[in-house]
KELOKE-304976 format. One record per atom (N, C-alpha, C): x, y, z. Coordinates in steps of 0.05 Angstrom, whole numbers, plus 5000, padded with zeros to 4 digits. Each point is the difference from the previous one (the first is absolute). Layout:
N
XYZ
...
***
This chain:
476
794156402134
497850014981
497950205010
499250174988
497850135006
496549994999
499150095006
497149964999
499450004975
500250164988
499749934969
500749814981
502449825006
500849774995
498449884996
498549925024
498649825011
496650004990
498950164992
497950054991
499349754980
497649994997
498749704985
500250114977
500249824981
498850034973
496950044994
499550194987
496749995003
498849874975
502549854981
498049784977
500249775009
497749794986
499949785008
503049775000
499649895023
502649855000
500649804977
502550095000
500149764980
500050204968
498950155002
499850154972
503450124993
500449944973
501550154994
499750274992
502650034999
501450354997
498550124970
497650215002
499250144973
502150084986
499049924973
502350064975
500150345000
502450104999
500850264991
497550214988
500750215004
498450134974
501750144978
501549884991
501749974982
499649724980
500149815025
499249664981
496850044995
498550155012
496950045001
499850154961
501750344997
500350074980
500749884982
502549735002
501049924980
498049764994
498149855010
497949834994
497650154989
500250215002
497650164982
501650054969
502250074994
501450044984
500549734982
501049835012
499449684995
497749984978
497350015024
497149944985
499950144973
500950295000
499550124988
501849904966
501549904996
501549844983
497849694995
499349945023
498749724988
496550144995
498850185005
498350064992
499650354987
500850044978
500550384992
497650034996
499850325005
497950124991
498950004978
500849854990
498350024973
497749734998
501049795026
498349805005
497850215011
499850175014
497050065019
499150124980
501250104985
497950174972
498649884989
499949674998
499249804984
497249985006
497649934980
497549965006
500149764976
499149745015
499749814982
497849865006
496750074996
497449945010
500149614999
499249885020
499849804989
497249884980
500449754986
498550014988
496449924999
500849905025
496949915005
499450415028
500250064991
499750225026
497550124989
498449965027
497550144996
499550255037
499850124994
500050265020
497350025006
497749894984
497050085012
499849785012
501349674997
499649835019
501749965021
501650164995
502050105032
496850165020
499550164988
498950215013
496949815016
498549854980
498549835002
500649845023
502749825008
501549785020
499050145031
500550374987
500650145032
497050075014
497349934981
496850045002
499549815008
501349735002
499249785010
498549905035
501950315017
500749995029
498850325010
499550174981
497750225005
497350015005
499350265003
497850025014
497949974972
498949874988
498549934978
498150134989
499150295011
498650264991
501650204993
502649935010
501950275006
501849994963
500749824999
502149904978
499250174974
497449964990
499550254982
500450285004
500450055019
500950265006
503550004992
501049845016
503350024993
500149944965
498849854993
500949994964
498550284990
498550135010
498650224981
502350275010
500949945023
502250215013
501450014978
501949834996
502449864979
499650054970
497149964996
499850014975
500150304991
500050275018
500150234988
501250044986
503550005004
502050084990
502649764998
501550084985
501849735001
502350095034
499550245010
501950075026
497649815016
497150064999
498749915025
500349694994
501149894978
500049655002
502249905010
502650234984
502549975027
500749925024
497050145011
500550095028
499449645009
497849944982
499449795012
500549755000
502250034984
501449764979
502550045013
501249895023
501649935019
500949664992
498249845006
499549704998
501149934968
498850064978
501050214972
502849965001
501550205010
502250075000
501549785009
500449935019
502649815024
499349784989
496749964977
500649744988
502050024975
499550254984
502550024981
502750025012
500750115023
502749965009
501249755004
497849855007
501749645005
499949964973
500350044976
500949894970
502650165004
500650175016
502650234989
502550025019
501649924979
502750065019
499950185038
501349965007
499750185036
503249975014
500150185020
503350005006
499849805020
497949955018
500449835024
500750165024
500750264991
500650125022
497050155012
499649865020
497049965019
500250305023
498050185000
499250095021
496449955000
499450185030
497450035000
498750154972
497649924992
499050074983
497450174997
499450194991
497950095007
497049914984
502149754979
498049874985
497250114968
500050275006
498150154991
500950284990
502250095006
501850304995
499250144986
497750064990
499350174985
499450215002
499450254988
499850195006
497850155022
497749905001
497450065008
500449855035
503049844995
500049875038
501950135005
500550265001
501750155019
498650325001
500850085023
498450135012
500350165022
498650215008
501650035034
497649965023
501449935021
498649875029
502150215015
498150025021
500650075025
502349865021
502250065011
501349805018
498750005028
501649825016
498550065023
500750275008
502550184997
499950225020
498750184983
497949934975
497650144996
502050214981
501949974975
501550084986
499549854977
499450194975
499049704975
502550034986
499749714998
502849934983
498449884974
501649914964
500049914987
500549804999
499749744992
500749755001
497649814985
501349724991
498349834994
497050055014
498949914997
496750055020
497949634998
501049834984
497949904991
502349684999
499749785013
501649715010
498249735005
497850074979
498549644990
501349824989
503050134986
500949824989
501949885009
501750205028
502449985008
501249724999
502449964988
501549775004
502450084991
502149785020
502850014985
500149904969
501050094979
501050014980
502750064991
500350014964
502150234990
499050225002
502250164998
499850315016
498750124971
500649894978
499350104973
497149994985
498949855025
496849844990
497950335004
500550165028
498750225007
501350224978
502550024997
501050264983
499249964971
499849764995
498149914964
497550145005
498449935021
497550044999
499450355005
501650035019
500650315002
499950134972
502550074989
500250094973
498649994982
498249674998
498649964978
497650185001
498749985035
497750205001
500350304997
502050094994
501350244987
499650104970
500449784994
499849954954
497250065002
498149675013
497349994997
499150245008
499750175027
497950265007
501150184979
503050054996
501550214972
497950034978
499849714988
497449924975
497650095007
499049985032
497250084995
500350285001
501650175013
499650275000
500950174975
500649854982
500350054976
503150114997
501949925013
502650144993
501149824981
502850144988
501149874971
501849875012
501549864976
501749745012
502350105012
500750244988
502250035019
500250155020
497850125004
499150095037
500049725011
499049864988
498649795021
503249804999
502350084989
502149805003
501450235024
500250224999
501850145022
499049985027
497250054995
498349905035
501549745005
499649814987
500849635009
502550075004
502150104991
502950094994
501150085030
498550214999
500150155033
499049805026
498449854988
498849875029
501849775005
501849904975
501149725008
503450175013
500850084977
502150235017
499050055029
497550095011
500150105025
500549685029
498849834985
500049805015
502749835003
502450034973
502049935005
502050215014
500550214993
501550195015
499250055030
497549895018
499449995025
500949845007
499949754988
500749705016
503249984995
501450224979
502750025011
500550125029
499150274996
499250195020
499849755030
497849835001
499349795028
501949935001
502049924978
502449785009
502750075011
499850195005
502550175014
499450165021
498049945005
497750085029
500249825026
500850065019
499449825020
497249895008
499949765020
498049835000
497250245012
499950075019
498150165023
499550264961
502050094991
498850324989
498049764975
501649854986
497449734979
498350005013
499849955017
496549945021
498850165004
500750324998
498350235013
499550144976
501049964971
500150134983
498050054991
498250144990
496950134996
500350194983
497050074982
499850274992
497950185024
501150135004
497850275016
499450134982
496950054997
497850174990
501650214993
501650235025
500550135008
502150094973
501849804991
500950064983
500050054973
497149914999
499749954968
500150344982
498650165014
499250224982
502550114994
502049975016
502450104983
501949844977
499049815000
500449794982
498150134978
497150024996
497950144979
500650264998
501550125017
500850304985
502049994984
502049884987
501449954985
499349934972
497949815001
499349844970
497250074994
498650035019
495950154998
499650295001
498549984978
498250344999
498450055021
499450165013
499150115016
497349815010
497549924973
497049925002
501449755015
502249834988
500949765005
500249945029
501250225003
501749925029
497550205014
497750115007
497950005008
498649875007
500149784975
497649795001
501149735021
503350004999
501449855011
500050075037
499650245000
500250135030
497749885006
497650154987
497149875009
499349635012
501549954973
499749725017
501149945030
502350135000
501849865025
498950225021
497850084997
498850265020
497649795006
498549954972
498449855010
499349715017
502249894996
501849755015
500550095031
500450185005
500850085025
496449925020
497650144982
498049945018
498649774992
501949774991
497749784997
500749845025
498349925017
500149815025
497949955008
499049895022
497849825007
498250255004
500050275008
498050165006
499550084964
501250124981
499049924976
497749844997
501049774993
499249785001
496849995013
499350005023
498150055014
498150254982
500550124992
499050274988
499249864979
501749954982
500049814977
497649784992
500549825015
499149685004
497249955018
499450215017
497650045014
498350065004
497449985015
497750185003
499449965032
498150175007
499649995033
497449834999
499849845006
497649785003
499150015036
497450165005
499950005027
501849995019
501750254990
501850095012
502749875001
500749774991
502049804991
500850084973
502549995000
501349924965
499449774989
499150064978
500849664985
501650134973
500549764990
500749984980
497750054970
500250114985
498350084976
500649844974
497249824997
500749894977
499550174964
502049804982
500650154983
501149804987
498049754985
500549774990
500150024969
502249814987
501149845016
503250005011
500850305007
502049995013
500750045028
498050065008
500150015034
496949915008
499149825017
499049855011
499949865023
497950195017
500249825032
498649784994
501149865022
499349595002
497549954997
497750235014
497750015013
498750014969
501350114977
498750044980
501249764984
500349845006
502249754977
497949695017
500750055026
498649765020
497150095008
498649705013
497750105024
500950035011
498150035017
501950145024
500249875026
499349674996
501549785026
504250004977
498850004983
503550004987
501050225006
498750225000
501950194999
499950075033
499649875022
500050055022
503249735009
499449864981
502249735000
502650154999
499950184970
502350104991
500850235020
497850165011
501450245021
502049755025
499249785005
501649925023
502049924995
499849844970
502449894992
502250224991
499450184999
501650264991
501150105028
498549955016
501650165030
501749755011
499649794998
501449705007
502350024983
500050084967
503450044985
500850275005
499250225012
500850185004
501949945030
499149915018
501549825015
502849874991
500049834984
502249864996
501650174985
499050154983
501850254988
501750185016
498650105025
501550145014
501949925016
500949674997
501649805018
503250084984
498650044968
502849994979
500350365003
499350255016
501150314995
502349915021
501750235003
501850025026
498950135024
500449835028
499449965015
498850315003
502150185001
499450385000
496550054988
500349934971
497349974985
497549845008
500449845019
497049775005
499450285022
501950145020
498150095022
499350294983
500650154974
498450114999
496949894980
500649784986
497649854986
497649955014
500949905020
499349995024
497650225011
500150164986
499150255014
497450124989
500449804968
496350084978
498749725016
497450114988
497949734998
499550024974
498549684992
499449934981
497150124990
500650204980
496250064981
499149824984
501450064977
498549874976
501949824980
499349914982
502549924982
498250024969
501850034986
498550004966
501249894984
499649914984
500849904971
501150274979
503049934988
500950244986
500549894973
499750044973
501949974985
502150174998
502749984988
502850085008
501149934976
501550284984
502449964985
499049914974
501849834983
499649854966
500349745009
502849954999
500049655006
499249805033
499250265010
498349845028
497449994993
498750134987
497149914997
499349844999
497949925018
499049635000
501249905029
502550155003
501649875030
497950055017
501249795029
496350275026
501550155011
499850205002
500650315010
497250095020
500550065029
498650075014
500550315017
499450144989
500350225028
498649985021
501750025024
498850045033
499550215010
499050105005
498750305024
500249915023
501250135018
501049945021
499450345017
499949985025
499450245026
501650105016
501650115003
501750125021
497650045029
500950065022
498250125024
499850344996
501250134985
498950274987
497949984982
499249844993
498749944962
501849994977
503050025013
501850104975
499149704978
500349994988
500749734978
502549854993
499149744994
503449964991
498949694969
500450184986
499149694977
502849844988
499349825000
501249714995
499849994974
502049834982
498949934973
500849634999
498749845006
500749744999
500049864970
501849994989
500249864965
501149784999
499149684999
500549804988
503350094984
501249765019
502349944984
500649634988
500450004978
500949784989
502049984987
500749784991
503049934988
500450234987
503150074998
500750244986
501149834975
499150174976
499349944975
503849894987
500950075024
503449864988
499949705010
498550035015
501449735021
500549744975
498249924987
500349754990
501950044973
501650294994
502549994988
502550035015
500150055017
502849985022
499249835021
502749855005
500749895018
500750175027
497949945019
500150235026
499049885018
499250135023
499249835017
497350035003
498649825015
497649875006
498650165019
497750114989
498850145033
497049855014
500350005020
496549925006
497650235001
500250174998
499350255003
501650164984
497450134979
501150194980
499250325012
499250015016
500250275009
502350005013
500249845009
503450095019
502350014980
499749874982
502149934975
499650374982
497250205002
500250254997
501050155019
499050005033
500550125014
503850074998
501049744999
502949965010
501650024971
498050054977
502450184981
499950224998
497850175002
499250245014
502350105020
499949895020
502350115012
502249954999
500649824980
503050064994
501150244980
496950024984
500250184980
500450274996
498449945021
498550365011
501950175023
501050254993
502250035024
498350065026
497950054997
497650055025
496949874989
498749785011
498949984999
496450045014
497549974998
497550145011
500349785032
499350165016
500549845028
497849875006
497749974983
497949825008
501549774971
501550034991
499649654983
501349865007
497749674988
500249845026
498549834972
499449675023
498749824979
498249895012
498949774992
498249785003
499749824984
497949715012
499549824990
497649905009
498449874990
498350065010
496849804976
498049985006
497349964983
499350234992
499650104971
498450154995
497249974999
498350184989
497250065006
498149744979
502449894983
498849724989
500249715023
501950115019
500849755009
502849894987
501450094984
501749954992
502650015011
502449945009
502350185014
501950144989
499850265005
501650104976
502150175018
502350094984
501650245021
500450174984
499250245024
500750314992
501650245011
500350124992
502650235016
497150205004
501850185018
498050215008
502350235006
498950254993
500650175001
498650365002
500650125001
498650275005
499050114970
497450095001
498450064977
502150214984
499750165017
500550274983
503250075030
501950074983
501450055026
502350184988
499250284983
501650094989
500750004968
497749774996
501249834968
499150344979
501049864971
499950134984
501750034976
498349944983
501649934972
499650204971
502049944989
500250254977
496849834980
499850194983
497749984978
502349914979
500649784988
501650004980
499650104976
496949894987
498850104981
500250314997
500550205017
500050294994
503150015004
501449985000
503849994992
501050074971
501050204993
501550124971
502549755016
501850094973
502649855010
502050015018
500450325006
501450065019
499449875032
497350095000
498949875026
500649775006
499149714973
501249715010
502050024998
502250154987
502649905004
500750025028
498950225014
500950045024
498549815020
497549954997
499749845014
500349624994
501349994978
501049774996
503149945022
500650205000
503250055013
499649905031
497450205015
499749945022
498849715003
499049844986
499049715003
502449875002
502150054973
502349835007
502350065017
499950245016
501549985024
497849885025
498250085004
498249815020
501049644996
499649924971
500849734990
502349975022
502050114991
503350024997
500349965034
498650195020
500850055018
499049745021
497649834992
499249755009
500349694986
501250054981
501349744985
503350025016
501150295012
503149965009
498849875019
498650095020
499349915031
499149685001
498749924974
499349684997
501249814985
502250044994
501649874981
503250085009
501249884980
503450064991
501250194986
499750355011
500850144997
502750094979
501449795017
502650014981
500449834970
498449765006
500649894971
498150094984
497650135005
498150194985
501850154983
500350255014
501850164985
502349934992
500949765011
502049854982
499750024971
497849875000
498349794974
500050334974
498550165022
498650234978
503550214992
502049915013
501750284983
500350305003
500850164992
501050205001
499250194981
499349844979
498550074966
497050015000
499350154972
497449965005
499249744970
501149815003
500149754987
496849855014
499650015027
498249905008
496950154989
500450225001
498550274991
498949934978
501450044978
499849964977
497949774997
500849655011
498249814993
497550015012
500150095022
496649975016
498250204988
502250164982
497750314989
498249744979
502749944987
499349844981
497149825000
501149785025
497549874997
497150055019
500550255013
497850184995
498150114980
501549954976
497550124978
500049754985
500849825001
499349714999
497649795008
499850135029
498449925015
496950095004
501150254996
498250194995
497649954971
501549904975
498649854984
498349825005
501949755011
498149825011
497450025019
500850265012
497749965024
497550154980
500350094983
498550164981
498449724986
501149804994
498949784989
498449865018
500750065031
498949845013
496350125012
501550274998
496950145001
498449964985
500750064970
498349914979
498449675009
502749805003
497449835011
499349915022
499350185015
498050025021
498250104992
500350274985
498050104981
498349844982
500749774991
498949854980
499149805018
501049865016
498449815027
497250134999
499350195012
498450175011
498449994974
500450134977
498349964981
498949754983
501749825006
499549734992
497649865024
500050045020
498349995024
502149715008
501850055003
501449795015
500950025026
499750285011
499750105028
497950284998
498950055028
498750214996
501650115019
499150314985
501450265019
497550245005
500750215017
498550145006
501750215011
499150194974
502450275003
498950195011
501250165008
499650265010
498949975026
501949825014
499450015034
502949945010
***
């Protein structure tokens, strides 16, 4: 017998032998008979469904000055209510047929949460960007929501129905022909699979006019210099010879201007006491260079459409050069699936982001990390933390002709494609979805389905607001 013989098993004892990826394909194939595409096309509202008292349930646990701001966000456009109508959505999916076939979820898939970041070896890649909602699910719950925010931004930018069916067409096509693509891929190349920046413009020289793929360069030019020295330029002023932070209410706000200042001398300690326990959850490599700022300042941020109201804190932090390094600490709570799937239980919802994040993400920011902790009410809340600015950067959707979203619909659903293989069942996925564009066809479908509805749903938010049954405050 040889040494190799002899080698351990490295699954848990006792576990049996993983089914095939053949029996994996043929149980997606299976599902796909007990649930067809023409079930996910289905939109059947239920009848008591109210979307402004969904939205209302999620103000209950916000910051209670902030919340008019997130409904006056939402109320612009029926895309900006999209964005924020997550909770909305996964509650209409529990009325609707689903395959059962569960990966990580990015909960929120819409267009405006993907993006490019920086990796660690400082190379920006494309990918999801944005995991408040992360949870295991059906793999079909993110690619609905995907597509649909396709129809909806289509409508606001004014394209016709059948631009706005070939964009959805192309994007669901792009997300099934990849996750064939994953499934005949070995395990290590699924895990490393990524878009590089690097590649895209030859991808936009094919389908974009020249202004297009300009405006497209610019961004991913401009992305290159967003990081904590930005940032600093940005966010700052020299206060006797110190940086601070610059207020600019009510979206950015130091403590010193929110508290007195025995509280806000409370909150600088209690902020360096969870900054502590945060740096317990980086990898060991990461605490000795964290290790290496001191603590400045911290502020109050608002952030995004459907986080408004969440607490969002940016940190300013010191290198021994003066370099900077800012933190963005954002309240995490239940992700808006949890109480429709059956999944597991977390005690900590920042770690429940942190750790779908990295399953998600084929490189993730080397400062994220979590906590738990009292906030500045006394309350205990948990939050993930991560690097302000670290590369990020996102398209303008609103300025997009059609060509542009189609293409960048494409790259969302291979980003999708390439972190639903790595968190889920690769093989009975593409089992399920086929060879055809049968799948194609229905999600275009109930993309402009949905797209209706969410048009109704704006309207009444719109009418909330005028009825004075919530107040909003637009144009912040």
């Amino acid at each position: 017998m040889t040494e190799r013989d002899t080698l351990p098993d490295p699954r848990p004892a006792g576990a049996p032998n993983p089914p095939t990826r053949a029996a994996r394909i043929e149980h997606g194939e299976k599902v796909r008979r007990r649930i067809p595409f023409d079930a996910l096309a289905e939109h059947a509202p239920d009848r008591d469904r109210d979307p402004v008292g969904l939205l209302e349930s999620q103000a209950a646990t916000r910051v209670p000055d902030l919340v008019p701001i997130r409904y006056g966000r939402m109320a612009e456009s029926p895309f900006a209510f999209y964005r924020g109508a997550a909770l909305v959505m996964a509650d209409d999916f529990s009325h609707a047929p689903e395959t059962g076939l569960h990966t990580q979820l990015c909960g929120d898939a819409h267009l405006s949460n993907f993006g490019l970041f920086a990796t660690p070896e400082r190379k920006l890649a494309f990918d999801v960007n944005d995991f408040d909602e992360t949870y295991p699910g059906p793999f079909e719950w993110d690619v609905k929501r995907l597509v649909a925010s396709l129809a909806v931004a289509g409508r606001v930018n004014g394209f016709r129905g059948k631009q706005r069916k070939r964009i959805a067409r192309a994007c669901v096509a792009e997300y099934r022909e990849t996750m064939s693509y994953q499934a005949d891929r070995d395990e290590l190349a699924v895990w490393y699979s990524h878009i590089d920046s690097a590649t895209l413009p030859d991808e936009l020289r094919e389908v974009l006019d020249s202004s297009t793929r300009k405006r497209v360069r610019k961004t991913i030019d401009k992305s290159r210099g967003r990081d904590s020295l930005q940032a600093l330029s940005k966010l700052t002023t020299l206060v006797d010879g110190q940086p601070r932070i610059v207020s600019t209410p009510p979206l950015i706000v130091p403590i010193e201007e929110i508290f007195t200042d025995t509280e806000a001398d409370h909150i600088d300690r209690e902020m360096i006491r969870r900054l502590r326990d945060y740096r317990d959850t980086l990898q060991p490599a990461r605490r000795g260079l964290f290790d290496r700022f001191e603590y400045v300042q911290t502020a109050r941020k608002v952030v995004g459409v459907g986080s408004v109201g969440t607490r969002a804190w940016i940190i300013l932090l010191r290198g021994p050069g003066d370099d900077p390094l800012f933190l963005q600490a954002k309240e995490a709570g239940p992700s808006v699936l949890e109480k429709y799937v059956d999944g597991p239980a977390f005690t900590n919802h920042g770690e429940r982001v942190v750790t779908g994040q990295r399953l998600m993400q084929a490189a993730s920011d080397i400062f994220l990390g979590w906590q738990h902790g009292p906030d500045a009410d006394g309350v205990m809340r948990d939050f993930y933390v991560r690097q302000l600015r670290d590369g990020k950067g996102s398209a303008v959707i609103e300025t997009m002709n059609p060509a542009a979203m189609a293409m960048y619909g494409r790259w969302c659903a291979r980003g999708l494609s390439y972190a639903h293989a790595r968190g889920g069942d690769r093989f009975a996925i593409a089992g399920y979805l086929g060879s055809d564009d049968d799948f194609d066809k229905a999600l275009t479908a109930f993309a402009e389905t949905y797209a209706d509805q969410n048009e109704r749903d704006h309207a009444a938010l719109r009418k909330a607001i005028d009825d004075g049954r919530i107040t909003a405050h637009p144009g912040t």
